[in-house]
mmCIF file as Biopython writes it, N, C-alpha, C and O atoms, coordinates in Angstrom:
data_model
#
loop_
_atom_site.group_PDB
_atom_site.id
_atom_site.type_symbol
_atom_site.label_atom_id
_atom_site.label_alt_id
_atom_site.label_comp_id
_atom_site.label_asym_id
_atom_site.label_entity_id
_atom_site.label_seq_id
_atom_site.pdbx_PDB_ins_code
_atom_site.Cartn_x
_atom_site.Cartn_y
_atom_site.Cartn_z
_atom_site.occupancy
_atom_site.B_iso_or_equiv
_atom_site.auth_seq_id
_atom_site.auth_asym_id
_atom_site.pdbx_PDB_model_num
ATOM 1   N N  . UNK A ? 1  ? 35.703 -4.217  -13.296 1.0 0.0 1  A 1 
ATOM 2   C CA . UNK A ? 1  ? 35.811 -3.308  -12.178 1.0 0.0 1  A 1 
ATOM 3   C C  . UNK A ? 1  ? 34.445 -3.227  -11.480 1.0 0.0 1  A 1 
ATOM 4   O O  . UNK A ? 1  ? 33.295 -3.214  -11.919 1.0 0.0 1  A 1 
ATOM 5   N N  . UNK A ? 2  ? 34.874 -3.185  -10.458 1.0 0.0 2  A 1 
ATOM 6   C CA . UNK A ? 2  ? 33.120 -3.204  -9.349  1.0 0.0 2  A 1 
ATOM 7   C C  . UNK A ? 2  ? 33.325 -1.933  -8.930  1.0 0.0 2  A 1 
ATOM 8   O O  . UNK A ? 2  ? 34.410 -1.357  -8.857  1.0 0.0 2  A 1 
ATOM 9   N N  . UNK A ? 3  ? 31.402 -1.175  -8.440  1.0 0.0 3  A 1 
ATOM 10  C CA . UNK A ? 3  ? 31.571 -0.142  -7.284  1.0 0.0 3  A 1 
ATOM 11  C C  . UNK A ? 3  ? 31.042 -0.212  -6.196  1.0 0.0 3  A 1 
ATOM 12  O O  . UNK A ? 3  ? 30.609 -1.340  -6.430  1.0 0.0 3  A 1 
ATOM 13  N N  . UNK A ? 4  ? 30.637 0.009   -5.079  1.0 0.0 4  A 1 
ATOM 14  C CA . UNK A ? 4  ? 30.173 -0.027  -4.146  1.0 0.0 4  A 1 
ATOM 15  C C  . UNK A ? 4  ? 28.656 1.214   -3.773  1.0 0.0 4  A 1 
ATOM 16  O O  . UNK A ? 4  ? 28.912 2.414   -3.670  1.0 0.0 4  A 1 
ATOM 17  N N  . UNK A ? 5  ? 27.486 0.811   -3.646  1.0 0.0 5  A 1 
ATOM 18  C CA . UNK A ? 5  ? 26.446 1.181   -3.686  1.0 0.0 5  A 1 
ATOM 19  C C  . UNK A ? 5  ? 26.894 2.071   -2.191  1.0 0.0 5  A 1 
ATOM 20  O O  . UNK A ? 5  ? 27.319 1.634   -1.122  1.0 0.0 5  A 1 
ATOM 21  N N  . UNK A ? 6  ? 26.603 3.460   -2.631  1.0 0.0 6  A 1 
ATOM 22  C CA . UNK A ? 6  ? 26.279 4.004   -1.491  1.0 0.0 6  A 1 
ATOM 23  C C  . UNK A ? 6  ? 25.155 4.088   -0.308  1.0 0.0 6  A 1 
ATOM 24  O O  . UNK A ? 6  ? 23.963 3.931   -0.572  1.0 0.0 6  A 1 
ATOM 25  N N  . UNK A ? 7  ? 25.623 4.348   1.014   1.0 0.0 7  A 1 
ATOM 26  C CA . UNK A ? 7  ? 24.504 4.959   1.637   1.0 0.0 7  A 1 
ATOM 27  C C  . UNK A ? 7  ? 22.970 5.846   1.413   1.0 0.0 7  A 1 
ATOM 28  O O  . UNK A ? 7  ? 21.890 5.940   1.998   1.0 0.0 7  A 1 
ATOM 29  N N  . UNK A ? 8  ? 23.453 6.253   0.524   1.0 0.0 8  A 1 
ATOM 30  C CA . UNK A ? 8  ? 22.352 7.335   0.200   1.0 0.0 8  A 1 
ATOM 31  C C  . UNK A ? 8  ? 21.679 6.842   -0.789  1.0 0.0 8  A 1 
ATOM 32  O O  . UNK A ? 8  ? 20.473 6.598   -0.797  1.0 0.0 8  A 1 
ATOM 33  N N  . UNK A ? 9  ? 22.893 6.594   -2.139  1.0 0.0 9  A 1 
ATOM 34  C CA . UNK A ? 9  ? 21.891 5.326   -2.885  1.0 0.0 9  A 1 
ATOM 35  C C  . UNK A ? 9  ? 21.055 4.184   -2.617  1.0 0.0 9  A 1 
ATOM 36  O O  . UNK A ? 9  ? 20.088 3.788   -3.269  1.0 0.0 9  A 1 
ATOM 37  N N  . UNK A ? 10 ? 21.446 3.815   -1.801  1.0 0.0 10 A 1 
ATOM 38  C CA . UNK A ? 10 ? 20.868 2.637   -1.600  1.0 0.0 10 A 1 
ATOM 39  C C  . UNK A ? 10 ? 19.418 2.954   -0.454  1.0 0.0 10 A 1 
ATOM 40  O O  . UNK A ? 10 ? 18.590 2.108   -0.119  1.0 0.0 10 A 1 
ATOM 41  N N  . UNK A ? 11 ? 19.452 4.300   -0.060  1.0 0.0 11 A 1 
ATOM 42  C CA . UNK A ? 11 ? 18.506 4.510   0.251   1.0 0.0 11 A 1 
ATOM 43  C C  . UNK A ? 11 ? 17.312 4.836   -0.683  1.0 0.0 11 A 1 
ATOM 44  O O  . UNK A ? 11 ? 16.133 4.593   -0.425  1.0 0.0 11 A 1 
ATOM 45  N N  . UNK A ? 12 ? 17.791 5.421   -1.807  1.0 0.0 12 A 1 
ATOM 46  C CA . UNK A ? 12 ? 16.719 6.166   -2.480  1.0 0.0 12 A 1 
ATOM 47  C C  . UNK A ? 12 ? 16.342 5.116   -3.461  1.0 0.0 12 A 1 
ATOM 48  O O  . UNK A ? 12 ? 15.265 5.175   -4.054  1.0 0.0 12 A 1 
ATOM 49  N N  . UNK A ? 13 ? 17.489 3.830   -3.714  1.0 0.0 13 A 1 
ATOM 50  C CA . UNK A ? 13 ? 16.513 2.945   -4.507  1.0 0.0 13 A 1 
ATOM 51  C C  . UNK A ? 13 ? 15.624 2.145   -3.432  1.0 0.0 13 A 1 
ATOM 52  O O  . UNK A ? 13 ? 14.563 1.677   -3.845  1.0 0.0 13 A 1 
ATOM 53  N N  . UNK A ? 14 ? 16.048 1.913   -1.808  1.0 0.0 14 A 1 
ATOM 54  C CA . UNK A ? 14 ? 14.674 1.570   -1.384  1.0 0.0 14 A 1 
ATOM 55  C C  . UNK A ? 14 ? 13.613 2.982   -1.306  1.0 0.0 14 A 1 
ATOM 56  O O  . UNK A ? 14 ? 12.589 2.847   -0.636  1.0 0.0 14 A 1 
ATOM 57  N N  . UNK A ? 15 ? 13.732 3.604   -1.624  1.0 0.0 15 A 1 
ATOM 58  C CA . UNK A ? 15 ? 12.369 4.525   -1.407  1.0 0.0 15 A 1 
ATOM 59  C C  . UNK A ? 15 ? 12.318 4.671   -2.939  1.0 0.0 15 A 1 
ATOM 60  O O  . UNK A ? 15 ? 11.333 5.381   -3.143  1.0 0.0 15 A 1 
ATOM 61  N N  . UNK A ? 16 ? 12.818 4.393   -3.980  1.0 0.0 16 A 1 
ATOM 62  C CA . UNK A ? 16 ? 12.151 4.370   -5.533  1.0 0.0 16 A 1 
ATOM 63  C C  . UNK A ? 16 ? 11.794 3.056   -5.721  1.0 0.0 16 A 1 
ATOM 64  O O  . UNK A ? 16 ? 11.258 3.070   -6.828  1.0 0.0 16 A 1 
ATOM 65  N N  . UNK A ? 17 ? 11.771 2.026   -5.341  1.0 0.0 17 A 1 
ATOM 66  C CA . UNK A ? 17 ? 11.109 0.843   -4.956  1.0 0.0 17 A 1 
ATOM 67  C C  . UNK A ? 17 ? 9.787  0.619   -4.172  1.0 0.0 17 A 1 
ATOM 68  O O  . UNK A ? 17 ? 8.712  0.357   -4.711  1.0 0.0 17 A 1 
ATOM 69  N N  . UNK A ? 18 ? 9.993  0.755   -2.831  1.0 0.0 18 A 1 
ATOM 70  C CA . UNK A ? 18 ? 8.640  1.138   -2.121  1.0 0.0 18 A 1 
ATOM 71  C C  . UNK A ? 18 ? 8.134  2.127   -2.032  1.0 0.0 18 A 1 
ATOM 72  O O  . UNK A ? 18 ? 7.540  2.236   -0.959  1.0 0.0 18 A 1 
ATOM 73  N N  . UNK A ? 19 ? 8.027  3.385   -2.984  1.0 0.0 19 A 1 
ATOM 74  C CA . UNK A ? 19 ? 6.998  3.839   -3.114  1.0 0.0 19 A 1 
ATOM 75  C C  . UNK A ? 19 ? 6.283  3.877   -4.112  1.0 0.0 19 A 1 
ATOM 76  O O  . UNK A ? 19 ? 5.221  4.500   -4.094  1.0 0.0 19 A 1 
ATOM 77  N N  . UNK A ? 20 ? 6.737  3.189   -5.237  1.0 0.0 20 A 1 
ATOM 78  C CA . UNK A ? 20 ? 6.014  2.384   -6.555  1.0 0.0 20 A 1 
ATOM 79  C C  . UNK A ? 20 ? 5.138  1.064   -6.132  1.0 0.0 20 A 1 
ATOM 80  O O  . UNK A ? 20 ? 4.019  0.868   -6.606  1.0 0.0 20 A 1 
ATOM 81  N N  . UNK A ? 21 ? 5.700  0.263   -5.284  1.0 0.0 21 A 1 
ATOM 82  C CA . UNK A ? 21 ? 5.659  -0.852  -4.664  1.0 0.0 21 A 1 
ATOM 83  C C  . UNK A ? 21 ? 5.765  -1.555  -5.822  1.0 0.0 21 A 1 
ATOM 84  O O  . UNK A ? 21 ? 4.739  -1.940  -6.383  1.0 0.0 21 A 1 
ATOM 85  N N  . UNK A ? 22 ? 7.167  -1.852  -6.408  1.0 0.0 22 A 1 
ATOM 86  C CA . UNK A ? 22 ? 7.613  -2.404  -7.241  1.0 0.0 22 A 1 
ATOM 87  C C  . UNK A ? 22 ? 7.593  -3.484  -6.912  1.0 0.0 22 A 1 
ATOM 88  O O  . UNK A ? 22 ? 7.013  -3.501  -5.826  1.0 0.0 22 A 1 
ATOM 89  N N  . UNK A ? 23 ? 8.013  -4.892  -7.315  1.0 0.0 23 A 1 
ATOM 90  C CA . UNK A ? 23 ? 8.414  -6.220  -7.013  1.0 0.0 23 A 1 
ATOM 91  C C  . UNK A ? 23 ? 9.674  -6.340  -7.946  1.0 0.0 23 A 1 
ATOM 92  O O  . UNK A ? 23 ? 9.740  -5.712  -9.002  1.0 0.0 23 A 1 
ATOM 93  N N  . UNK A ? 24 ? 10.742 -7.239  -7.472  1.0 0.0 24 A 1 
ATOM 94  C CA . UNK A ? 24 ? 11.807 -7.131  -7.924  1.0 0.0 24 A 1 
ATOM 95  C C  . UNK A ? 24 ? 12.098 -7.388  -9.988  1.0 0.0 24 A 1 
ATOM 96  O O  . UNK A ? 24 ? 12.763 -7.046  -10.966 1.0 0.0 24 A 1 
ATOM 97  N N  . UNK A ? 25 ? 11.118 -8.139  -9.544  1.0 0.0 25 A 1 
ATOM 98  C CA . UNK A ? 25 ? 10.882 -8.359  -11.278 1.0 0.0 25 A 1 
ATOM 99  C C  . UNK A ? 25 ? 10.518 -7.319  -11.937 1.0 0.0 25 A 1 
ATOM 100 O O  . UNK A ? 25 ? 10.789 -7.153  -13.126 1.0 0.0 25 A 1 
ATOM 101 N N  . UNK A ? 26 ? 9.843  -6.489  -11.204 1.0 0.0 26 A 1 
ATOM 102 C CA . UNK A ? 26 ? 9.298  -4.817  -12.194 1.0 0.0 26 A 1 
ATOM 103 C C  . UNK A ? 26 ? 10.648 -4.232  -12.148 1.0 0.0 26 A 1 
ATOM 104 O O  . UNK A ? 26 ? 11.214 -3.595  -13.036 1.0 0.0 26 A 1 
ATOM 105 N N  . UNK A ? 27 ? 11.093 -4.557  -10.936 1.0 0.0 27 A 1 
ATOM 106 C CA . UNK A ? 27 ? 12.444 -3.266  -11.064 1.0 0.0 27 A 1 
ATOM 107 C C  . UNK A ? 27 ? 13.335 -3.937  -11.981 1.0 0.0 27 A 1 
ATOM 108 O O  . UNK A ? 27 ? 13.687 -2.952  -12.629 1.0 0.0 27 A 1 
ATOM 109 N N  . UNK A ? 28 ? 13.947 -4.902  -12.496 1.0 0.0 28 A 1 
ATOM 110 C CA . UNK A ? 28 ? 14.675 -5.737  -13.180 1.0 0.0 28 A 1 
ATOM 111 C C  . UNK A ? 28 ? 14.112 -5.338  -14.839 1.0 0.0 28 A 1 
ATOM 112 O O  . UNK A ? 28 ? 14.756 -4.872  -15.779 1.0 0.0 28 A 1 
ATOM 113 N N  . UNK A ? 29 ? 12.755 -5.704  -14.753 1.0 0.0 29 A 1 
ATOM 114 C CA . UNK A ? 29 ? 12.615 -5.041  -16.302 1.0 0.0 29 A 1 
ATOM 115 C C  . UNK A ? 29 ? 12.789 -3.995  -16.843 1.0 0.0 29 A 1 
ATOM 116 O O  . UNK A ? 29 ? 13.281 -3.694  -17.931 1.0 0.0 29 A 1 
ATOM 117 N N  . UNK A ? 30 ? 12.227 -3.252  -15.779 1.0 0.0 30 A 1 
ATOM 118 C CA . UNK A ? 30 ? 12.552 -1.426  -15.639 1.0 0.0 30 A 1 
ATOM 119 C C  . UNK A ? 30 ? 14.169 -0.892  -15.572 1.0 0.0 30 A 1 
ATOM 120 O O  . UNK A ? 30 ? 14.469 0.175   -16.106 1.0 0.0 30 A 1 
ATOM 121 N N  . UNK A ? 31 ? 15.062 -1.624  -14.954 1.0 0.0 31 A 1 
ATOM 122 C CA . UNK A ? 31 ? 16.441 -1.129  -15.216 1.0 0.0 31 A 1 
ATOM 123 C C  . UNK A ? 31 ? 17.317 -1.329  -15.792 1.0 0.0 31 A 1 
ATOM 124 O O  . UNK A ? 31 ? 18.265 -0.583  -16.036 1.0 0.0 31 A 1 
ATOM 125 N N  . UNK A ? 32 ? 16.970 -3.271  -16.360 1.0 0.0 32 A 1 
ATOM 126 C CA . UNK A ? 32 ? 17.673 -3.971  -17.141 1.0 0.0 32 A 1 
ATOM 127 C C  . UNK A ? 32 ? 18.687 -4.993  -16.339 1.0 0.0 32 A 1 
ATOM 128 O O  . UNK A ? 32 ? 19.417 -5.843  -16.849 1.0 0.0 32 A 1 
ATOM 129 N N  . UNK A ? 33 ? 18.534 -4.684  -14.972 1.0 0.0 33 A 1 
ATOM 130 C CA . UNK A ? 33 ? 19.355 -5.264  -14.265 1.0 0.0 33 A 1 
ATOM 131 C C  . UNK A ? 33 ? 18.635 -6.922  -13.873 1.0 0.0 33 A 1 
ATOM 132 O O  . UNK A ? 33 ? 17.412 -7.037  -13.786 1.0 0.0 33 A 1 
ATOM 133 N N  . UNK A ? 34 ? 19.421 -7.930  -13.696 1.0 0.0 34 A 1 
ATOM 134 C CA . UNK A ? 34 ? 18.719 -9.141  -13.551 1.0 0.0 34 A 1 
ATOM 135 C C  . UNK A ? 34 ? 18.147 -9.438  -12.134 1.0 0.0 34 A 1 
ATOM 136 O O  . UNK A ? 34 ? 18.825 -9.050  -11.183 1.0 0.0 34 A 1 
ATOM 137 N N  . UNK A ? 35 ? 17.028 -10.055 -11.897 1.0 0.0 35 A 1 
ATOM 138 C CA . UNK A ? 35 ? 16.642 -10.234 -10.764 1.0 0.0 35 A 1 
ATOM 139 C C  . UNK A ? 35 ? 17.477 -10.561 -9.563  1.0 0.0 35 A 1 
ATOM 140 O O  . UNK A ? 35 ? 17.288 -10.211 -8.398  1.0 0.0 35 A 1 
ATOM 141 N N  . UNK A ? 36 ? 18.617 -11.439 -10.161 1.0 0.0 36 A 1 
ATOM 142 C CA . UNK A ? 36 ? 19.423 -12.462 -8.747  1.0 0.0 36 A 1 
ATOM 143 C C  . UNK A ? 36 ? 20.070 -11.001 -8.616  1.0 0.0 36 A 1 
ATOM 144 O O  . UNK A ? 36 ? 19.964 -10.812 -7.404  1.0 0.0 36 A 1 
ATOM 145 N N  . UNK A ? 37 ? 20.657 -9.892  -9.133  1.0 0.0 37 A 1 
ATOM 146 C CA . UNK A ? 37 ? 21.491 -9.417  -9.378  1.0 0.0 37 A 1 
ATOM 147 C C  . UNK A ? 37 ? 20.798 -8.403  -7.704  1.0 0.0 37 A 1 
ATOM 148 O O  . UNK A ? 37 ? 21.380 -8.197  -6.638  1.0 0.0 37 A 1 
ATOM 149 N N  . UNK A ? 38 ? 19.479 -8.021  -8.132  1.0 0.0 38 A 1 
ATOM 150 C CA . UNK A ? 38 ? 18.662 -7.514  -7.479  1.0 0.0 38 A 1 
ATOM 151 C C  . UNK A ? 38 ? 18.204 -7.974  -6.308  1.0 0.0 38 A 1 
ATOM 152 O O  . UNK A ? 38 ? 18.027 -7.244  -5.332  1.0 0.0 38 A 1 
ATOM 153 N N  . UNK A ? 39 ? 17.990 -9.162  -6.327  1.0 0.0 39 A 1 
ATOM 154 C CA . UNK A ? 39 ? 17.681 -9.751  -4.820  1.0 0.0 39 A 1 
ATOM 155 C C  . UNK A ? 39 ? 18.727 -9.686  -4.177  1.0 0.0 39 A 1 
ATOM 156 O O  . UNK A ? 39 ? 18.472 -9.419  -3.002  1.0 0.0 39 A 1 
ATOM 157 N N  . UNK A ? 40 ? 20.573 -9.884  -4.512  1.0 0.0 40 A 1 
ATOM 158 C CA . UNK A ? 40 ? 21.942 -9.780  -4.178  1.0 0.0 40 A 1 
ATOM 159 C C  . UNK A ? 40 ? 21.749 -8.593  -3.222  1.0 0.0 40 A 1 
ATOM 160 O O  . UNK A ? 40 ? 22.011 -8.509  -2.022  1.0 0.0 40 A 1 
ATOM 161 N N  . UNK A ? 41 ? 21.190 -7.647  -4.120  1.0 0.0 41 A 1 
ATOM 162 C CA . UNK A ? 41 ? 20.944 -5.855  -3.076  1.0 0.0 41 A 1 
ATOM 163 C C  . UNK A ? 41 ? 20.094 -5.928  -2.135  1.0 0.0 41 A 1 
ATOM 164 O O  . UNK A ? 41 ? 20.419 -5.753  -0.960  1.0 0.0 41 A 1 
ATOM 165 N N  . UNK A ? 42 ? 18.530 -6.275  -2.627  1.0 0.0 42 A 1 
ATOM 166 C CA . UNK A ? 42 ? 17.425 -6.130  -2.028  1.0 0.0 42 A 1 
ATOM 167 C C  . UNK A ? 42 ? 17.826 -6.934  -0.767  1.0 0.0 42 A 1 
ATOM 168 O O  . UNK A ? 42 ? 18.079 -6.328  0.274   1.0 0.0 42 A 1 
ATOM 169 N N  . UNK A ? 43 ? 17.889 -8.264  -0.834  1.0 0.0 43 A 1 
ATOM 170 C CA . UNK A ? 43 ? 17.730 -9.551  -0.027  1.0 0.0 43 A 1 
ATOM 171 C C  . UNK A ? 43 ? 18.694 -9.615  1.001   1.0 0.0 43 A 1 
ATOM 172 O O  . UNK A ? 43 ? 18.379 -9.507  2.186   1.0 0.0 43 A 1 
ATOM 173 N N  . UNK A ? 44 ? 19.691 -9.762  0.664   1.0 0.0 44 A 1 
ATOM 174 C CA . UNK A ? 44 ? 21.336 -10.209 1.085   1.0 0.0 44 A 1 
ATOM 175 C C  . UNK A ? 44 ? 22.166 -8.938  1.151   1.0 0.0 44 A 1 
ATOM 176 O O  . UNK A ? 44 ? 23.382 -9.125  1.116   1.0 0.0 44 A 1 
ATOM 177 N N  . UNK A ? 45 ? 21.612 -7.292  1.267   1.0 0.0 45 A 1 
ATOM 178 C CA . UNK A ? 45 ? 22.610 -6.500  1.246   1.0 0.0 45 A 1 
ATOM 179 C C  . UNK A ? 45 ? 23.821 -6.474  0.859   1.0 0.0 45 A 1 
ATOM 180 O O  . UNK A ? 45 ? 24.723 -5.937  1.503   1.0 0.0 45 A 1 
ATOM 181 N N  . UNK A ? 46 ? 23.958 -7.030  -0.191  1.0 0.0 46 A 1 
ATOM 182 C CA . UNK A ? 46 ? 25.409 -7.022  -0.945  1.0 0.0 46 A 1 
ATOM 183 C C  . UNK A ? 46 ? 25.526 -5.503  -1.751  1.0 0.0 46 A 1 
ATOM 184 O O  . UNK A ? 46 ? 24.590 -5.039  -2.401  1.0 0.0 46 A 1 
ATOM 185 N N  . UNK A ? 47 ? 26.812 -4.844  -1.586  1.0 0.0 47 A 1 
ATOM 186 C CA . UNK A ? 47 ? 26.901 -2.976  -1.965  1.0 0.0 47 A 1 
ATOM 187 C C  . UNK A ? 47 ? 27.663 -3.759  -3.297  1.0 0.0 47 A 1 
ATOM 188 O O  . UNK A ? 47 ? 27.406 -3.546  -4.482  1.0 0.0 47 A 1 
ATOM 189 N N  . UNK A ? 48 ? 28.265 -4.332  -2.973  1.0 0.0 48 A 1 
ATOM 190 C CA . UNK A ? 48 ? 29.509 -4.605  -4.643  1.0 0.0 48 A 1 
ATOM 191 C C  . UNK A ? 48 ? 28.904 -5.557  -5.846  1.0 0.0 48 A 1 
ATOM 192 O O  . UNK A ? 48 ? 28.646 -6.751  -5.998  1.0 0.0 48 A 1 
ATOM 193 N N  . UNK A ? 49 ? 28.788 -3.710  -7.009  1.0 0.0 49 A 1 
ATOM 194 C CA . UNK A ? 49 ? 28.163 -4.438  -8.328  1.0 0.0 49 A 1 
ATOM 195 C C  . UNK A ? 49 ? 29.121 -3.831  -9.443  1.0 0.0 49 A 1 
ATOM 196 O O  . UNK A ? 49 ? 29.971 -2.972  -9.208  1.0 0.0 49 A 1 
ATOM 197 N N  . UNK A ? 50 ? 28.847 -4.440  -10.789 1.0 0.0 50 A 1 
ATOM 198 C CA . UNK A ? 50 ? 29.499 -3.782  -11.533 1.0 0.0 50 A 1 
ATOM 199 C C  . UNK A ? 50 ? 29.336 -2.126  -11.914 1.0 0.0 50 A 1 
ATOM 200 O O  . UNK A ? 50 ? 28.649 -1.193  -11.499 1.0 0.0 50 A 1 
ATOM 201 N N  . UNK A ? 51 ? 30.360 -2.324  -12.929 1.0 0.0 51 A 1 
ATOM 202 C CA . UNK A ? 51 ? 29.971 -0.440  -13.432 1.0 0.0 51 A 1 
ATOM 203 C C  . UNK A ? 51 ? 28.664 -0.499  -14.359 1.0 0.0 51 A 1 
ATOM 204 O O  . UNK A ? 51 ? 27.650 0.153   -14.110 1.0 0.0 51 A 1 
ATOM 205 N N  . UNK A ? 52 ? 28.731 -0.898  -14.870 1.0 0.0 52 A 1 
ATOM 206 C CA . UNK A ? 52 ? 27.758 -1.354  -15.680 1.0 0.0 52 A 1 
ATOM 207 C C  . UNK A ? 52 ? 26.037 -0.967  -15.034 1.0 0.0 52 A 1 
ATOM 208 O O  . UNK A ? 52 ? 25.293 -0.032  -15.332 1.0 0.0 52 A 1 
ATOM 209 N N  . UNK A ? 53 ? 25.834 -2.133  -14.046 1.0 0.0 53 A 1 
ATOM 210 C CA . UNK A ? 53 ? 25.236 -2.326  -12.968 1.0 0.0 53 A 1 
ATOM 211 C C  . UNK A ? 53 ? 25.015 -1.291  -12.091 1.0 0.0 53 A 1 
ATOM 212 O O  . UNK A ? 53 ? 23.962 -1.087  -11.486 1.0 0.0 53 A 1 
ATOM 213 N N  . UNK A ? 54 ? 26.159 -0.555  -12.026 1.0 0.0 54 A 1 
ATOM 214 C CA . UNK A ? 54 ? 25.660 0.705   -10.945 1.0 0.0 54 A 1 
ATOM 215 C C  . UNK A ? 54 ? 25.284 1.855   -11.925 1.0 0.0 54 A 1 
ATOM 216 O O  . UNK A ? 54 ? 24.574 2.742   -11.450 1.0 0.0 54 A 1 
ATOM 217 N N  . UNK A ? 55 ? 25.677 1.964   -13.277 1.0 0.0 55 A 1 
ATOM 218 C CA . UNK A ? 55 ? 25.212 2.972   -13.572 1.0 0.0 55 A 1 
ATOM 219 C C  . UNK A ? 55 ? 23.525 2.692   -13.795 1.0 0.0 55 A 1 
ATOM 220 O O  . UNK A ? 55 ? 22.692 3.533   -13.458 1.0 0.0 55 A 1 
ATOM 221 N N  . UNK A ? 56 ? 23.177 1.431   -14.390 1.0 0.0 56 A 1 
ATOM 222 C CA . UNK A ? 56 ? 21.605 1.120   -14.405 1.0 0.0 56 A 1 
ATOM 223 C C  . UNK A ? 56 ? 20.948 1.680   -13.399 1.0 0.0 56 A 1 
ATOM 224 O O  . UNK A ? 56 ? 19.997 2.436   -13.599 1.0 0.0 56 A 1 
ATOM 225 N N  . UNK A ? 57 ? 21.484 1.298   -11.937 1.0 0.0 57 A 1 
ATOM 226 C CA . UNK A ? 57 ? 21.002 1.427   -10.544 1.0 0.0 57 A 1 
ATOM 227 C C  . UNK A ? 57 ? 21.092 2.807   -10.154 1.0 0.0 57 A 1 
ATOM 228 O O  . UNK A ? 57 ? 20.262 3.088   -9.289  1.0 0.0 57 A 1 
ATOM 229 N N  . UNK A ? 58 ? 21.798 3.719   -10.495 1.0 0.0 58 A 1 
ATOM 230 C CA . UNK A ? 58 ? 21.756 4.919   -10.294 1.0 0.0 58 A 1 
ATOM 231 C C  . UNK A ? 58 ? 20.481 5.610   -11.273 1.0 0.0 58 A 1 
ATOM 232 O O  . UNK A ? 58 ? 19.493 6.196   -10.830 1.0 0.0 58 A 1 
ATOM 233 N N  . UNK A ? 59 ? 20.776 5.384   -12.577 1.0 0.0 59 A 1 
ATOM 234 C CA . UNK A ? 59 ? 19.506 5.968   -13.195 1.0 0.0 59 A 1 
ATOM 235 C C  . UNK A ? 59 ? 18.484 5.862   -12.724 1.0 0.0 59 A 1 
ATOM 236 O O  . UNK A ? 59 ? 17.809 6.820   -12.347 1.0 0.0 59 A 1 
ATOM 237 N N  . UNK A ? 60 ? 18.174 4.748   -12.651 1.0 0.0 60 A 1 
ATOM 238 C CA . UNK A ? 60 ? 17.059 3.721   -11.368 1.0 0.0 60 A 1 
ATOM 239 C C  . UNK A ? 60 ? 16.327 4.905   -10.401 1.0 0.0 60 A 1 
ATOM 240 O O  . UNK A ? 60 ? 15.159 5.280   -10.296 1.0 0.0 60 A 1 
ATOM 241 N N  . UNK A ? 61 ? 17.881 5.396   -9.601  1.0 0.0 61 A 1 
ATOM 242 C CA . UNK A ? 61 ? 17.351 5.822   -7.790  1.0 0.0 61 A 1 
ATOM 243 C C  . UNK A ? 61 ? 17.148 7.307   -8.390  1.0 0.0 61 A 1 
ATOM 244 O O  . UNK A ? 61 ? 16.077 7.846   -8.109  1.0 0.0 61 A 1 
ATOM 245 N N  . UNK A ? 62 ? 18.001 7.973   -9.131  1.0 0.0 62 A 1 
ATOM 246 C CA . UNK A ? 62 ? 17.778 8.981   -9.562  1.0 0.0 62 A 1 
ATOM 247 C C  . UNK A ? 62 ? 17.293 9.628   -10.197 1.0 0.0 62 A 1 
ATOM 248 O O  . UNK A ? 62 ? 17.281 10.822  -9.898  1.0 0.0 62 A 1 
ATOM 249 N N  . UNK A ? 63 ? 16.616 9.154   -11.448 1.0 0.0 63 A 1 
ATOM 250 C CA . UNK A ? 63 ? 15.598 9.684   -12.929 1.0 0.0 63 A 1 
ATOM 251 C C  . UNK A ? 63 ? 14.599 9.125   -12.864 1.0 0.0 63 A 1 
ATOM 252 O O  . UNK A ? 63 ? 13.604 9.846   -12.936 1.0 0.0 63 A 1 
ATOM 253 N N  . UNK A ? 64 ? 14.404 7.833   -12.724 1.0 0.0 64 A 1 
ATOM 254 C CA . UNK A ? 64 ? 12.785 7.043   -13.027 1.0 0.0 64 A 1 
ATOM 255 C C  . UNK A ? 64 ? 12.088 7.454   -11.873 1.0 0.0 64 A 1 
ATOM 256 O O  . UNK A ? 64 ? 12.518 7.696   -10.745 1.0 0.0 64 A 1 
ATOM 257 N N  . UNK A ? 65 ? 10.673 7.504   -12.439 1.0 0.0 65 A 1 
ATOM 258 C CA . UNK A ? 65 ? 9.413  8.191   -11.312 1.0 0.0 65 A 1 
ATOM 259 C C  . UNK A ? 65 ? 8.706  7.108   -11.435 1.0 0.0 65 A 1 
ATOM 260 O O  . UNK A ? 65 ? 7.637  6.997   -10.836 1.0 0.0 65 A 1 
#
């Protein structure tokens, strides 16, 4: 089953990204999520990931400082 990255999420993991000034590889180690998986978001705006995947990505935009 896939979900679709919200608006708002997907805002706050770019602003929990650039304001660490992470590189995708920090964020990948840091969430567990794989880089391509990450560039898919970052790069290519793709919203549809797994559950799995979005829950990483939510912890991500929401808990980690």
């Amino acid at each position: 089953m896939s979900k679709e990255i919200s608006d708002k999420m997907a805002n706050r993991l770019w602003t929990a990204r650039h304001k660490n000034n992470l590189t995708l590889g920090q964020v990948a180690r840091k969430t567990g999520v794989s880089r391509t998986q990450l560039h898919r978001f970052f790069g290519e705006g793709r919203r549809n990931v797994s559950d799995t995947t979005y829950q990483k990505l939510w912890r991500f935009a929401y808990y980690d400082e």
